[in-house]
Gaussian input, Z-matrix of N, CA and C with variables (Angstrom, degrees):
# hf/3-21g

backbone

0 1
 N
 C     1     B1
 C     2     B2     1     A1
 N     3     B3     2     A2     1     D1
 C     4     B4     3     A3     2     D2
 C     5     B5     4     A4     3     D3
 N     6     B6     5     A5     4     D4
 C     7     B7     6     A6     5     D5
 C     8     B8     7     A7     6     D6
 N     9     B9     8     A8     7     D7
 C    10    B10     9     A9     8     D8
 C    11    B11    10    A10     9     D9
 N    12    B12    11    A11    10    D10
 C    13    B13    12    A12    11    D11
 C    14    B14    13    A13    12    D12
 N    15    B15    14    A14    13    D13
 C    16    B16    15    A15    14    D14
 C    17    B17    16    A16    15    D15
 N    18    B18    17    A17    16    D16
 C    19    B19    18    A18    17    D17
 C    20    B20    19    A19    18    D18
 N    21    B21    20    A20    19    D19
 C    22    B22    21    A21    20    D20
 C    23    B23    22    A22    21    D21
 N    24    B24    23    A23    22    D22
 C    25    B25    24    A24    23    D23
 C    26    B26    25    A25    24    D24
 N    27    B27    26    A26    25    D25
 C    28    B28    27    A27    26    D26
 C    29    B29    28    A28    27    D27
 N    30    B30    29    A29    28    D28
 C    31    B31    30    A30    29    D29
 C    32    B32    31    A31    30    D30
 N    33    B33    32    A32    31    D31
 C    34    B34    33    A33    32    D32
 C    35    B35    34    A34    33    D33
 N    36    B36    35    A35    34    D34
 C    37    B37    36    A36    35    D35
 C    38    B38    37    A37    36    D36
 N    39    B39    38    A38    37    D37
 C    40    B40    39    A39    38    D38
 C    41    B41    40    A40    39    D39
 N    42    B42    41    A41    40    D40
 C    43    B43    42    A42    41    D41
 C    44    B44    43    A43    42    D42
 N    45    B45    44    A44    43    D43
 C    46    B46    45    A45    44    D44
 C    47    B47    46    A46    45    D45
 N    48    B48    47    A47    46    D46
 C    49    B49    48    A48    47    D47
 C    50    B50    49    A49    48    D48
 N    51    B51    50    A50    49    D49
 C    52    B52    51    A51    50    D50
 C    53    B53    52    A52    51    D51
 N    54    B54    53    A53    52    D52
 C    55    B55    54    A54    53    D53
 C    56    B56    55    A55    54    D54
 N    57    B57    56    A56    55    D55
 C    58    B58    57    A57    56    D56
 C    59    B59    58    A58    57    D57
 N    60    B60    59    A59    58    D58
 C    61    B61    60    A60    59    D59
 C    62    B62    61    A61    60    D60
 N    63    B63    62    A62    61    D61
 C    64    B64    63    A63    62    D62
 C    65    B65    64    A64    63    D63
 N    66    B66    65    A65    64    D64
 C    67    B67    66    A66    65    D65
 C    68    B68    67    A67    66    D66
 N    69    B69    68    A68    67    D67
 C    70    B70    69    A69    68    D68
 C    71    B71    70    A70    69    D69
 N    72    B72    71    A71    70    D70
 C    73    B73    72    A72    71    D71
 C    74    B74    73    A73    72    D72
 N    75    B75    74    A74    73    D73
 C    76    B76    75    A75    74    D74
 C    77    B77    76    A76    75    D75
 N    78    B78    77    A77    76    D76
 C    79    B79    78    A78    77    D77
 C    80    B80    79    A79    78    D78
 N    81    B81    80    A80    79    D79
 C    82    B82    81    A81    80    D80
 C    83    B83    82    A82    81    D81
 N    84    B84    83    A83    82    D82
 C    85    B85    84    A84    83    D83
 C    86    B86    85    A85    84    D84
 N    87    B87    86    A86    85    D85
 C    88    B88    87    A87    86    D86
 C    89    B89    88    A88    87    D87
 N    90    B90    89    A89    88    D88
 C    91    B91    90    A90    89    D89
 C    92    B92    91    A91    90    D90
 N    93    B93    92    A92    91    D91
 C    94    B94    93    A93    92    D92
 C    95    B95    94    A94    93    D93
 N    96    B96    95    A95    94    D94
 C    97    B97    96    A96    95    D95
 C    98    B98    97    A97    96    D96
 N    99    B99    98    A98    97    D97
 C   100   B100    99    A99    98    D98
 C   101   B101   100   A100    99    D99
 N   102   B102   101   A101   100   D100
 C   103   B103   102   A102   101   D101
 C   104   B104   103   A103   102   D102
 N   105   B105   104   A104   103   D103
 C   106   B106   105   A105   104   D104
 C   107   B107   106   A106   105   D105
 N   108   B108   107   A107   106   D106
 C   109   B109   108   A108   107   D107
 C   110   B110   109   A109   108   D108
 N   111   B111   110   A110   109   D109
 C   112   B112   111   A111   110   D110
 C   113   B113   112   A112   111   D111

   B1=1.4450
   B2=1.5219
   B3=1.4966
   B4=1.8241
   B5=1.2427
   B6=0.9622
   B7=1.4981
   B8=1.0568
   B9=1.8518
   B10=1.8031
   B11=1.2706
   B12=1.5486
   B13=1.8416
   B14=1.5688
   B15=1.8584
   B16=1.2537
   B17=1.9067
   B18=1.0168
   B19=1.7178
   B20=1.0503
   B21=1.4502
   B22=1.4782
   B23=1.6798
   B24=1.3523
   B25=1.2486
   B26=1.8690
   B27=1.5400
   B28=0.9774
   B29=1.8490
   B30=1.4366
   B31=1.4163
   B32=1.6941
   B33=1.2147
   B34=1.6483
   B35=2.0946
   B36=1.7280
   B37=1.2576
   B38=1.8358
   B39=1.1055
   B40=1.9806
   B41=2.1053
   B42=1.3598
   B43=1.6048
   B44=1.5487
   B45=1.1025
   B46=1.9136
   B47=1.5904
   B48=1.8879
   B49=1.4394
   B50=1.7817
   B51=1.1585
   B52=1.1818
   B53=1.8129
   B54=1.2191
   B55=2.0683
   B56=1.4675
   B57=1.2172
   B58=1.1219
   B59=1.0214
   B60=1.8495
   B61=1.1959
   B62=1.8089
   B63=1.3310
   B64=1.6975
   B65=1.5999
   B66=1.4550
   B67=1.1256
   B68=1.8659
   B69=1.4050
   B70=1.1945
   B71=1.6710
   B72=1.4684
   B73=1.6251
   B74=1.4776
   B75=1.5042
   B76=1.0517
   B77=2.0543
   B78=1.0878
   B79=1.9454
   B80=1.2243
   B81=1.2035
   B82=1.4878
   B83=1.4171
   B84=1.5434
   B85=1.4828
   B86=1.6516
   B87=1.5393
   B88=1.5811
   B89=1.5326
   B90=1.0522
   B91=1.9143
   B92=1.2051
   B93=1.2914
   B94=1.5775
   B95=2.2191
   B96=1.0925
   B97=1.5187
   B98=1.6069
   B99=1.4234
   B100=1.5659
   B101=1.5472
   B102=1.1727
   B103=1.4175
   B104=1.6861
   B105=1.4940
   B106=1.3837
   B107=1.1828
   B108=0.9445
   B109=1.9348
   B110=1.4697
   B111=1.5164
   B112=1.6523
   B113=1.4340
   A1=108.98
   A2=118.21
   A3=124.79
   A4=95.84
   A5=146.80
   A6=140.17
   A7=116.75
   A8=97.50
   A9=112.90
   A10=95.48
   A11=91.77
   A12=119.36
   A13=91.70
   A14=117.77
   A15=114.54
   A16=101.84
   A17=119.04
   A18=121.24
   A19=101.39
   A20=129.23
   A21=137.46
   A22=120.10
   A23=127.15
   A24=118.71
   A25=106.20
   A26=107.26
   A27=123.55
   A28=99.70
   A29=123.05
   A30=128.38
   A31=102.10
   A32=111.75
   A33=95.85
   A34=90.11
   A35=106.82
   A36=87.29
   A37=76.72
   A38=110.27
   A39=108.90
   A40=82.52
   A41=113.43
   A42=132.79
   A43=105.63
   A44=110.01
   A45=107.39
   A46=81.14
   A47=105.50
   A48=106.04
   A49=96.68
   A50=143.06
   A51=135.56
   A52=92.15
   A53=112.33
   A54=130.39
   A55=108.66
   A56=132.13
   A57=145.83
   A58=115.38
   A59=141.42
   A60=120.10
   A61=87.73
   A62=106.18
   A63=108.82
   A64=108.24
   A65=127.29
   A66=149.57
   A67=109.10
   A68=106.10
   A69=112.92
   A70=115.16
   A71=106.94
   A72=94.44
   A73=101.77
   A74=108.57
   A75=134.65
   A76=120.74
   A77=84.11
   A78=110.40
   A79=121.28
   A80=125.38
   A81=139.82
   A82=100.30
   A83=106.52
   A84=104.19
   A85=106.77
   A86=118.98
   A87=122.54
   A88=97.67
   A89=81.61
   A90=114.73
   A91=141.90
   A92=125.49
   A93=99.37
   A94=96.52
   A95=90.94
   A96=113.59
   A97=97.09
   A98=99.69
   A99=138.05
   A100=124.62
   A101=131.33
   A102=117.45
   A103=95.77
   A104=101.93
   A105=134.61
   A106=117.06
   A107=151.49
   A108=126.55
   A109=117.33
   A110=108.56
   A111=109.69
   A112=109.97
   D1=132.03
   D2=173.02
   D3=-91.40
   D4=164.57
   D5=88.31
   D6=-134.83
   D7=151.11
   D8=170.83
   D9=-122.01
   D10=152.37
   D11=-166.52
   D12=-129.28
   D13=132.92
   D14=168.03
   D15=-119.38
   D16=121.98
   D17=172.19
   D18=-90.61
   D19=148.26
   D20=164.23
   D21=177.05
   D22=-153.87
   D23=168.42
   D24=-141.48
   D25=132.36
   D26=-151.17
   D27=-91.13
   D28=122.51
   D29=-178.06
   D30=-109.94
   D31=140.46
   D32=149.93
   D33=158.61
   D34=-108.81
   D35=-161.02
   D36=-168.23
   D37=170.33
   D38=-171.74
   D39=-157.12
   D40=125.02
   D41=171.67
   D42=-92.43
   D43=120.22
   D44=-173.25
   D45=-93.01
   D46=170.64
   D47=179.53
   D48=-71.92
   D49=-6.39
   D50=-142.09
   D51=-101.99
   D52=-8.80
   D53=-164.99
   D54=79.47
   D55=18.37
   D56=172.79
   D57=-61.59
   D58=106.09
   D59=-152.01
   D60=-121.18
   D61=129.01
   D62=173.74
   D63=-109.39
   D64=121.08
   D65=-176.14
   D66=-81.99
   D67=105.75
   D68=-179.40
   D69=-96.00
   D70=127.51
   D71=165.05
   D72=-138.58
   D73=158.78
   D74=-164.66
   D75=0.56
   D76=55.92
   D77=170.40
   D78=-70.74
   D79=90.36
   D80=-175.94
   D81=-36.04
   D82=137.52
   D83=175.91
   D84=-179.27
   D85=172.81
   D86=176.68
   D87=-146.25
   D88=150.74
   D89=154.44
   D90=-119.48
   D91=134.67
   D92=-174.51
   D93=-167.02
   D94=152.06
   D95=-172.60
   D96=-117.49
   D97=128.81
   D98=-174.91
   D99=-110.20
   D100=101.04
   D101=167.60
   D102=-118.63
   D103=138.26
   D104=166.59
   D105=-93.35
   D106=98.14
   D107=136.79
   D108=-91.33
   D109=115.40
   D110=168.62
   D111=-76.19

């Protein structure tokens, strides 16, 4: 099993399909990439 985990706070801006633009600032959040082999 890999994994990497990133913690931080996410800035920037999110486009709904509708053109709805929502302005993000500093929004607690993670990322992270997983490989399994059973």
């Amino acid at each position: 099993m890999k994994s990497n985990q990133v913690f931080g706070k996410f800035n920037g801006s999110v486009l709904l399909d509708d053109g709805t633009r929502i302005e993000v600032k500093e929004m607690p959040a993670f990322a992270e990439k997983v490989y399994n082999c059973w």
